[in-house]
Backbone as XML, in Angstrom:
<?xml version="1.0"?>
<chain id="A" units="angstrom">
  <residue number="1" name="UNK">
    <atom name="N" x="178.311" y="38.558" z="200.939"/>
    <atom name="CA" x="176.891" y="38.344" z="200.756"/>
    <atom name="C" x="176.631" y="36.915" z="200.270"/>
  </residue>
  <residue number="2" name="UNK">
    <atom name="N" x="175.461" y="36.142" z="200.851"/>
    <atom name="CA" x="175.221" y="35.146" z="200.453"/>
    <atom name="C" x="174.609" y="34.858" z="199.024"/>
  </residue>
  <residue number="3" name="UNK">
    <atom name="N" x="175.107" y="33.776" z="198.551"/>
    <atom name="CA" x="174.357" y="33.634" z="196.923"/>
    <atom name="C" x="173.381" y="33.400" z="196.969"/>
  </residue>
  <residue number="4" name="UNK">
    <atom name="N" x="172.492" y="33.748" z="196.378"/>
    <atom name="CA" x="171.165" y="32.966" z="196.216"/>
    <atom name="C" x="170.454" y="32.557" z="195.050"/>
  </residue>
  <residue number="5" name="UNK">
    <atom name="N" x="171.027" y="32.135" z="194.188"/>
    <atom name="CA" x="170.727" y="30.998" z="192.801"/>
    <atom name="C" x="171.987" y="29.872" z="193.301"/>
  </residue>
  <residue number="6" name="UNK">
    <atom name="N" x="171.324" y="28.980" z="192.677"/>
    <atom name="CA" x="172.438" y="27.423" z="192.778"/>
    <atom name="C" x="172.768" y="27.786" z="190.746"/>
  </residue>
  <residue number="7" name="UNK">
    <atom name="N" x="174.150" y="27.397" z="190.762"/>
    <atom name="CA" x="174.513" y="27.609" z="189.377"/>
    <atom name="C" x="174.540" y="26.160" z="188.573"/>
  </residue>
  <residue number="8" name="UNK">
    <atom name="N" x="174.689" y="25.847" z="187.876"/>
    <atom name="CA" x="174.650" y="24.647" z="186.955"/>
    <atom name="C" x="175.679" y="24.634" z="185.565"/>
  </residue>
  <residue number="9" name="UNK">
    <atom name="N" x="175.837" y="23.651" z="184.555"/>
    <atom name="CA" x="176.410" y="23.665" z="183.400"/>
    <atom name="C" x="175.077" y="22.449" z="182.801"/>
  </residue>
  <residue number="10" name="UNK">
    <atom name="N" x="175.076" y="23.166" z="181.754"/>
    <atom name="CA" x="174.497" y="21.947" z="181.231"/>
    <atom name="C" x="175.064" y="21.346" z="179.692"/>
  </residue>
  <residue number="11" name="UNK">
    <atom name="N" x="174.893" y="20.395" z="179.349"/>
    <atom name="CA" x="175.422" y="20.101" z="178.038"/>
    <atom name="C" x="174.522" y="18.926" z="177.306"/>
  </residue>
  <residue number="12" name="UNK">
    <atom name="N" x="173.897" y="19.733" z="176.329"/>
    <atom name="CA" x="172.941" y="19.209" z="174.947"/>
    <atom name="C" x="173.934" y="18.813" z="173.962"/>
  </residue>
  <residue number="13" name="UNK">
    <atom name="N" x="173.624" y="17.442" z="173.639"/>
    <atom name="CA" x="174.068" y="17.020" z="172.825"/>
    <atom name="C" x="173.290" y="15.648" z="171.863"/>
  </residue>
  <residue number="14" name="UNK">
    <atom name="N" x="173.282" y="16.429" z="170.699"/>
    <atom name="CA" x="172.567" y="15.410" z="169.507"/>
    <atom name="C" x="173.059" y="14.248" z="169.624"/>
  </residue>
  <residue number="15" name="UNK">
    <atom name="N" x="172.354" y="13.079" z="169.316"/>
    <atom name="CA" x="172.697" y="11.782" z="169.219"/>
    <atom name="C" x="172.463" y="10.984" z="167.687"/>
  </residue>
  <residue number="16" name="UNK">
    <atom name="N" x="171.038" y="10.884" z="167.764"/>
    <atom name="CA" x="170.523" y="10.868" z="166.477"/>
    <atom name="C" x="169.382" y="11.119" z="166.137"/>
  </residue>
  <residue number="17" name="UNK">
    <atom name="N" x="169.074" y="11.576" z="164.982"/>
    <atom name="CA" x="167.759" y="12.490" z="164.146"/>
    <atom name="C" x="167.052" y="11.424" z="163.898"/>
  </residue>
  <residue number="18" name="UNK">
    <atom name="N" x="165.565" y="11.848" z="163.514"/>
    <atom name="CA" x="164.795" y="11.139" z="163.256"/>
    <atom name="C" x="164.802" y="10.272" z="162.059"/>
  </residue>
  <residue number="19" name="UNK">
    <atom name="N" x="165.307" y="11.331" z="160.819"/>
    <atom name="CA" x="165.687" y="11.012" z="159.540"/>
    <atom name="C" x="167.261" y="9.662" z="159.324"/>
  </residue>
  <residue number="20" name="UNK">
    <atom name="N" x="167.483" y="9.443" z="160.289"/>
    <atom name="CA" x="168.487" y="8.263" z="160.444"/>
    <atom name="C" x="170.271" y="8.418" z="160.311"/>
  </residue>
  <residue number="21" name="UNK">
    <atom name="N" x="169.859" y="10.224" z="160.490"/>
    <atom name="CA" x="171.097" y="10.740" z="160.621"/>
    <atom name="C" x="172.227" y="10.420" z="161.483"/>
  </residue>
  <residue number="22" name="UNK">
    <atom name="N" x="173.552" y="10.284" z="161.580"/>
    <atom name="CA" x="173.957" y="11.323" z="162.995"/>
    <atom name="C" x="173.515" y="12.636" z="163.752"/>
  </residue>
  <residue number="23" name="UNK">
    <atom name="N" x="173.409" y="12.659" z="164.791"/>
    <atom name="CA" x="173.221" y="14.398" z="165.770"/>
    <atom name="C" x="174.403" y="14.824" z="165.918"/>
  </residue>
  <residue number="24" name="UNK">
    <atom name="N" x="174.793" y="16.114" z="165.229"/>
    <atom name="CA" x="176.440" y="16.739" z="165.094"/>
    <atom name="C" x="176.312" y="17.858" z="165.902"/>
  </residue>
  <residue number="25" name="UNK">
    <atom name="N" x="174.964" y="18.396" z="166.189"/>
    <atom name="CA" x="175.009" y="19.723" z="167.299"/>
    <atom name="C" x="175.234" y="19.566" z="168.959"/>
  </residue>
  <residue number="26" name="UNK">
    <atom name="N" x="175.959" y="20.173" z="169.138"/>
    <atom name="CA" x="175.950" y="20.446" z="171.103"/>
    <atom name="C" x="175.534" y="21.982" z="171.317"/>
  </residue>
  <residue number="27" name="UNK">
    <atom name="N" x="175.022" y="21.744" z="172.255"/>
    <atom name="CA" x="174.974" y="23.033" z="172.940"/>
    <atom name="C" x="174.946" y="23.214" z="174.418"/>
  </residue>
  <residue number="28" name="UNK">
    <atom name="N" x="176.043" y="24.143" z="174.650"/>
    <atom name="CA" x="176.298" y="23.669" z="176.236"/>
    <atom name="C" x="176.197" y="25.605" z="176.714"/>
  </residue>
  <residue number="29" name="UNK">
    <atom name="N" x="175.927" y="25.637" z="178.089"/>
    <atom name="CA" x="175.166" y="27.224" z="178.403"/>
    <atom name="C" x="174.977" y="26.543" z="179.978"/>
  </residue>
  <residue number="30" name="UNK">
    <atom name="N" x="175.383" y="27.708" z="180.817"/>
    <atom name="CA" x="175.340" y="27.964" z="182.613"/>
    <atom name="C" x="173.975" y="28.571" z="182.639"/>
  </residue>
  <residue number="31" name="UNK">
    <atom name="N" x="173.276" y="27.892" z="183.610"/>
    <atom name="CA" x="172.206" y="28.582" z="184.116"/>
    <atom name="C" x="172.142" y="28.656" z="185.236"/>
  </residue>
  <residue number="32" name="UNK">
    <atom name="N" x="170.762" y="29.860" z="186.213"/>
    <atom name="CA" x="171.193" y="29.748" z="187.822"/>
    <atom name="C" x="169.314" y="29.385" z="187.916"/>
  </residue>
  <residue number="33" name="UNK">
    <atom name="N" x="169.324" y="28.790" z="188.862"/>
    <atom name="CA" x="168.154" y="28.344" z="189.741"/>
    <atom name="C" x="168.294" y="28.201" z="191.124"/>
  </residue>
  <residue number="34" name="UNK">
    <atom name="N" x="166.801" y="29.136" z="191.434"/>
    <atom name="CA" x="167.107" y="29.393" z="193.185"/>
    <atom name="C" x="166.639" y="28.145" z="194.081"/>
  </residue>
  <residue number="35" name="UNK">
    <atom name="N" x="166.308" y="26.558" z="192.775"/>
    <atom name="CA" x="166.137" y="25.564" z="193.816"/>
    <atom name="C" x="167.557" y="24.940" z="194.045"/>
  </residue>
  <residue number="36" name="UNK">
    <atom name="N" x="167.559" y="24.016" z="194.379"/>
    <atom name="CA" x="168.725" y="22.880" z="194.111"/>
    <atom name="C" x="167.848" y="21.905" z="192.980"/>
  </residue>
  <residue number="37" name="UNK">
    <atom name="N" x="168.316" y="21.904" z="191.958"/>
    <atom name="CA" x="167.890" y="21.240" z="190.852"/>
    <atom name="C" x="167.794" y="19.109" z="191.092"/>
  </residue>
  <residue number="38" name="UNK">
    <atom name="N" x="169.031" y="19.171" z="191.539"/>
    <atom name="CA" x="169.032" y="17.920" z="191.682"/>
    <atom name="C" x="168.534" y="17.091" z="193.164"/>
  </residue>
  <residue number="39" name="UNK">
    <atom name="N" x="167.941" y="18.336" z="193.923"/>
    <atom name="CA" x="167.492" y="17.457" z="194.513"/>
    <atom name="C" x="165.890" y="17.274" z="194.215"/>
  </residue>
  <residue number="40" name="UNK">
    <atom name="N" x="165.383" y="18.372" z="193.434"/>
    <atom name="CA" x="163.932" y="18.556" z="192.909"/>
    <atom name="C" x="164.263" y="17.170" z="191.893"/>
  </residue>
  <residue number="41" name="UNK">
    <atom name="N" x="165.062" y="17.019" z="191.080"/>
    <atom name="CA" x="165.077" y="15.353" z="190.427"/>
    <atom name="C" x="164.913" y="14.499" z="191.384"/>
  </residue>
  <residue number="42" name="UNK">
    <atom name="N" x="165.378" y="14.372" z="192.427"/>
    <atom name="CA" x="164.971" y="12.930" z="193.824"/>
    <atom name="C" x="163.817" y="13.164" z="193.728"/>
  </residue>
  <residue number="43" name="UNK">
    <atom name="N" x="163.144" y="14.769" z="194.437"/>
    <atom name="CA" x="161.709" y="14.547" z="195.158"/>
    <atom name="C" x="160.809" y="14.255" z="194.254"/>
  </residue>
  <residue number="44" name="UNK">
    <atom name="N" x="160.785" y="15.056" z="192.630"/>
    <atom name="CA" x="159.828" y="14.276" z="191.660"/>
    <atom name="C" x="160.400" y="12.568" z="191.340"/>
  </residue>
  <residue number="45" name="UNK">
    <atom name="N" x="161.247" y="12.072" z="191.354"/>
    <atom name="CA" x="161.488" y="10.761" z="191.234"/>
    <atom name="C" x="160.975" y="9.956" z="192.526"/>
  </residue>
  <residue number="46" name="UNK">
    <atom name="N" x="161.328" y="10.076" z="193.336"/>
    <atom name="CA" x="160.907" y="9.431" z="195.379"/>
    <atom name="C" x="159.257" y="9.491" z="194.893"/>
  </residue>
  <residue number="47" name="UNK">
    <atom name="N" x="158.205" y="10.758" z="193.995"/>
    <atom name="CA" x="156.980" y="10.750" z="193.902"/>
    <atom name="C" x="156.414" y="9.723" z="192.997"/>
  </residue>
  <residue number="48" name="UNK">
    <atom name="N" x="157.164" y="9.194" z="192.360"/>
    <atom name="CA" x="156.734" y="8.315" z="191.231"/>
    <atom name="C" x="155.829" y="8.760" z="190.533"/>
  </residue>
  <residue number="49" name="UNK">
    <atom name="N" x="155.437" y="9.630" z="189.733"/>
    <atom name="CA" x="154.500" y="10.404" z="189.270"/>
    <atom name="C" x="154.463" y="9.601" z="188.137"/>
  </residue>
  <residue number="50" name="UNK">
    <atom name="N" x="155.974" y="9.495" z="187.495"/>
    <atom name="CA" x="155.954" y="8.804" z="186.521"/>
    <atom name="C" x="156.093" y="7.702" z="186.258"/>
  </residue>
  <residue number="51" name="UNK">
    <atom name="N" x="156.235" y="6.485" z="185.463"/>
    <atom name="CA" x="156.599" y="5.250" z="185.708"/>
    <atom name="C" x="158.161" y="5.173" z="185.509"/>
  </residue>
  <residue number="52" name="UNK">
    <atom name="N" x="159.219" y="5.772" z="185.092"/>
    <atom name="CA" x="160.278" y="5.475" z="184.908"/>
    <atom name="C" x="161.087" y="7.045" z="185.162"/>
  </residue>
  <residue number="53" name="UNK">
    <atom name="N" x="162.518" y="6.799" z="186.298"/>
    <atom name="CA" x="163.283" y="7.793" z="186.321"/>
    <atom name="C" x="163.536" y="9.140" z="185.264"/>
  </residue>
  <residue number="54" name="UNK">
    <atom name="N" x="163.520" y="8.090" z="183.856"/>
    <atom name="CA" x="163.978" y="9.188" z="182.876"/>
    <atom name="C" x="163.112" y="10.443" z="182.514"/>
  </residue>
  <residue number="55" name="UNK">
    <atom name="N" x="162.256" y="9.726" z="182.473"/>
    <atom name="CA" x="160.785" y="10.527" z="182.427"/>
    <atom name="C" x="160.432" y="11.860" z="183.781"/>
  </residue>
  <residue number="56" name="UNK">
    <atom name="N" x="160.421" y="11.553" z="184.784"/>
    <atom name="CA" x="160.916" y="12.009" z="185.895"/>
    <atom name="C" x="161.886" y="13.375" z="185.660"/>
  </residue>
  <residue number="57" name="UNK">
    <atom name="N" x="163.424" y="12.453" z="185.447"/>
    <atom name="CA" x="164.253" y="13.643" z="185.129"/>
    <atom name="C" x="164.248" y="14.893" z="184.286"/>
  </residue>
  <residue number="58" name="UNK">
    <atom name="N" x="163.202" y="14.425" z="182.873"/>
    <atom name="CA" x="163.129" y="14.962" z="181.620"/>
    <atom name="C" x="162.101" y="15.957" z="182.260"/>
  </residue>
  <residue number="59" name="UNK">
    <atom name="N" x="160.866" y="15.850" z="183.021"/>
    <atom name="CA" x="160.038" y="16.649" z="183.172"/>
    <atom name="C" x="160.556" y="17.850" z="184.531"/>
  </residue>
  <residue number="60" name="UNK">
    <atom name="N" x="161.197" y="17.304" z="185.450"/>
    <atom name="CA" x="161.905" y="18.124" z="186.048"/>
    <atom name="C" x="162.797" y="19.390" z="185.526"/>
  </residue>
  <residue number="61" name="UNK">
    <atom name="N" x="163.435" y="18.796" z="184.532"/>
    <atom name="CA" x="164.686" y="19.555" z="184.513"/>
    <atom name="C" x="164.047" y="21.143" z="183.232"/>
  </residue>
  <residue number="62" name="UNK">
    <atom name="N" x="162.652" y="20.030" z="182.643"/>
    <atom name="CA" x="162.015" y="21.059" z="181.887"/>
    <atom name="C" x="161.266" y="22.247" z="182.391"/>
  </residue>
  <residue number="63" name="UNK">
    <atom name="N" x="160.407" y="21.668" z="183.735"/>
    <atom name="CA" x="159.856" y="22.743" z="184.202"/>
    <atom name="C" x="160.598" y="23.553" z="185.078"/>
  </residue>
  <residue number="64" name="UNK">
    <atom name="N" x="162.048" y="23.161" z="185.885"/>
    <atom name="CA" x="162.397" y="24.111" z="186.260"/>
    <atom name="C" x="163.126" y="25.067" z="185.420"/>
  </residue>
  <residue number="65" name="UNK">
    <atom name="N" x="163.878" y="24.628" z="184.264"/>
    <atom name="CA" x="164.442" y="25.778" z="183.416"/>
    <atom name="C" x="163.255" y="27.034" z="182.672"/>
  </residue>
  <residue number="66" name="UNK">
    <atom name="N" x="161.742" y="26.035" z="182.516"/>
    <atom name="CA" x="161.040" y="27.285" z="182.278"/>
    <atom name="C" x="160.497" y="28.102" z="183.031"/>
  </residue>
  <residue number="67" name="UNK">
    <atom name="N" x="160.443" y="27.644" z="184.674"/>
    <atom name="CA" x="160.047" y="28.209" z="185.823"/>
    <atom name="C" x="160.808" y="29.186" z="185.989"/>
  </residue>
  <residue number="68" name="UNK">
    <atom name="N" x="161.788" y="28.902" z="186.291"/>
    <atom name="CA" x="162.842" y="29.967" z="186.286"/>
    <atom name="C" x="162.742" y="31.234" z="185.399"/>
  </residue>
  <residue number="69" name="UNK">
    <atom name="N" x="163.029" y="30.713" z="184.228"/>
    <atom name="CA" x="162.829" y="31.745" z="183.105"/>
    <atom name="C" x="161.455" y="32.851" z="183.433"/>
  </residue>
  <residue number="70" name="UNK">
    <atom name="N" x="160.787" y="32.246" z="183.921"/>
    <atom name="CA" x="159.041" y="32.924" z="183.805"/>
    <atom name="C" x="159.132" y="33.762" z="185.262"/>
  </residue>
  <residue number="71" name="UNK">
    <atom name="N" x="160.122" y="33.352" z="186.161"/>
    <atom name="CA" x="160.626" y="34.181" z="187.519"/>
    <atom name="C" x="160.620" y="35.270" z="187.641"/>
  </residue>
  <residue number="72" name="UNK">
    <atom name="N" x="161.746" y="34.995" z="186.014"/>
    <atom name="CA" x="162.950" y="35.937" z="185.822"/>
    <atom name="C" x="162.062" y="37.305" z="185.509"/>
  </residue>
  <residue number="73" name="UNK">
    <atom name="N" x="161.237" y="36.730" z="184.408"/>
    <atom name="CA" x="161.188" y="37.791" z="183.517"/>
    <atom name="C" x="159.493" y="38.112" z="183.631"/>
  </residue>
  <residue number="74" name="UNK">
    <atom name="N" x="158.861" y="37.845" z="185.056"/>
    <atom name="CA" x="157.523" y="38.295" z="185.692"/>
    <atom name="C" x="156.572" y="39.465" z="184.513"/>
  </residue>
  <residue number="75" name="UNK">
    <atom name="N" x="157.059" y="40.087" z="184.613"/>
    <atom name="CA" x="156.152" y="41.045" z="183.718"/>
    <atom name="C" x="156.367" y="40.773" z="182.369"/>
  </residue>
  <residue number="76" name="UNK">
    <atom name="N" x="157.125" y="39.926" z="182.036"/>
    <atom name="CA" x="156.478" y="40.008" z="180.347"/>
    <atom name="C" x="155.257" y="39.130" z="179.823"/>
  </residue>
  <residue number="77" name="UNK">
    <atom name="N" x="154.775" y="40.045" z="178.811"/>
    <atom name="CA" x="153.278" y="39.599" z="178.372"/>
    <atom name="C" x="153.286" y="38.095" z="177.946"/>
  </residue>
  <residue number="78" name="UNK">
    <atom name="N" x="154.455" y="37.848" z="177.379"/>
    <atom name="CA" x="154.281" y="36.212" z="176.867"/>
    <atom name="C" x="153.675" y="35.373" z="178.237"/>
  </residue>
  <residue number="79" name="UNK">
    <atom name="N" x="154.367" y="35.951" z="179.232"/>
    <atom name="CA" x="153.667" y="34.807" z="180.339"/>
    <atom name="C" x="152.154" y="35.201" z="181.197"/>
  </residue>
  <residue number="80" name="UNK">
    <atom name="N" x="151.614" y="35.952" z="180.753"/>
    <atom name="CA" x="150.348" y="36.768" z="181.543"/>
    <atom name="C" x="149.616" y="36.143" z="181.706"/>
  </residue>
  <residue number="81" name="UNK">
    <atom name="N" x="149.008" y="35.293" z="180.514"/>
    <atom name="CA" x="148.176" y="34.494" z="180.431"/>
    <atom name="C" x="148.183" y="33.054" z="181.507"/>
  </residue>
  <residue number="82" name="UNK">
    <atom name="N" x="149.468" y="32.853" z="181.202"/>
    <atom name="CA" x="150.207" y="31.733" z="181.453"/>
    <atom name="C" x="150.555" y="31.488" z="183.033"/>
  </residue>
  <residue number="83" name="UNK">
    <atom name="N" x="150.744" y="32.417" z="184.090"/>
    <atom name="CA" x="151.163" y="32.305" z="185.215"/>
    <atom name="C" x="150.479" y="32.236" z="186.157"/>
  </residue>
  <residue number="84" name="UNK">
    <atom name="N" x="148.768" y="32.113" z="185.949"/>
    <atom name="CA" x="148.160" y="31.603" z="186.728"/>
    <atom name="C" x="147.665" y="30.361" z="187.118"/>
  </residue>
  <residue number="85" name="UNK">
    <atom name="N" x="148.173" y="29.717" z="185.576"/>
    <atom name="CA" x="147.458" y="28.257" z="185.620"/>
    <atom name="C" x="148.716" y="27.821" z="186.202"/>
  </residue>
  <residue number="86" name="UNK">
    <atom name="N" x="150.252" y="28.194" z="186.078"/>
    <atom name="CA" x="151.857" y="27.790" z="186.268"/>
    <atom name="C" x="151.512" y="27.610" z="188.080"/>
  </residue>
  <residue number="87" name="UNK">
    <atom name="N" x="150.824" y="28.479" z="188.668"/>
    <atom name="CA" x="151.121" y="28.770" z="189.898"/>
    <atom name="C" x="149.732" y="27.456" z="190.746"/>
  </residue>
  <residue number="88" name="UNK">
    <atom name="N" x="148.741" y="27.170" z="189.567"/>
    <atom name="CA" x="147.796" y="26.055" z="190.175"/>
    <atom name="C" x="148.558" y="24.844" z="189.920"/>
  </residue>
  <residue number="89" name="UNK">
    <atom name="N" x="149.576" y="24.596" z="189.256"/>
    <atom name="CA" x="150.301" y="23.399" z="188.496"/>
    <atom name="C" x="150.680" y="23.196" z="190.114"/>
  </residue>
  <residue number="90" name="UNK">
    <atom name="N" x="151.655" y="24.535" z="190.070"/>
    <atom name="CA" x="152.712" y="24.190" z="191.175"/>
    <atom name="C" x="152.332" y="24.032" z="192.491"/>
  </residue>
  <residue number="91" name="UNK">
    <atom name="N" x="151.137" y="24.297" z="192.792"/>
    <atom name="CA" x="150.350" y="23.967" z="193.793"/>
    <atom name="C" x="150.013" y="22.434" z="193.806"/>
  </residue>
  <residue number="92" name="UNK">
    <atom name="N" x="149.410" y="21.962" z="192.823"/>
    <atom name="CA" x="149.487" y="20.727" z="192.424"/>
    <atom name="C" x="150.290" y="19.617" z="192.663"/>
  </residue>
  <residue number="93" name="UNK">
    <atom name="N" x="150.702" y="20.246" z="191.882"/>
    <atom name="CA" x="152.584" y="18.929" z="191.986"/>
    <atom name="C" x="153.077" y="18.779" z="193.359"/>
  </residue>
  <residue number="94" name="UNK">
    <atom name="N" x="153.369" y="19.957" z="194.078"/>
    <atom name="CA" x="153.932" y="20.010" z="195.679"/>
    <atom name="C" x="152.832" y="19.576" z="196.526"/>
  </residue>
  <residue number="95" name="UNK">
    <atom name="N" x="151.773" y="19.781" z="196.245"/>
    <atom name="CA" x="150.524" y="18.726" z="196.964"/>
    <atom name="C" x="150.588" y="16.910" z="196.971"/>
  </residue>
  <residue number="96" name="UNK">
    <atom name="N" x="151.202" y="16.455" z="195.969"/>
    <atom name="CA" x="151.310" y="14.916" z="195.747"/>
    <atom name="C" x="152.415" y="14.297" z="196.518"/>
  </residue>
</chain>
């Protein structure tokens, strides 16, 4: 049977705190998404939405991990409110 999520690794890692600390936490965790993640980083980057790649990447990689999540888990109330304006966004964005 064919797969149908693309799998990933990701790895969070502190750098430095606001307070002028070192960042001593990582946190690293597999997730699956039924886009190809990195190529949704090209097509929002190729859009220039933003002025700089990073920015780009940062907003990508945010809305698809919560997209996903909100996929996943369709009927719960936390997102009720929430998945109609998600679905005018995404209309939005793929319009530009």
């Amino acid at each position: 049977m064919e797969k149908r999520n693309n799998t990933y690794h990701l790895t969070l890692k502190e750098l430095a705190l606001k307070d002028g600390s070192k960042g001593q936490k990582t946190l690293e965790f597999d997730f699956d998404n039924h886009d190809n993640v990195f190529q949704i980083f090209d097509i929002i980057t190729s859009k220039k939405i933003f002025e700089d790649d990073q920015t780009a990447h940062e907003f990508a990689l945010g809305l698809k991990l919560f997209t996903e999540v909100m996929l996943k888990n369709k009927q719960h109330p936390l997102f009720e409110d929430l998945r109609p304006a998600i679905v005018e966004f995404m209309k939005k964005l793929k319009s530009q």
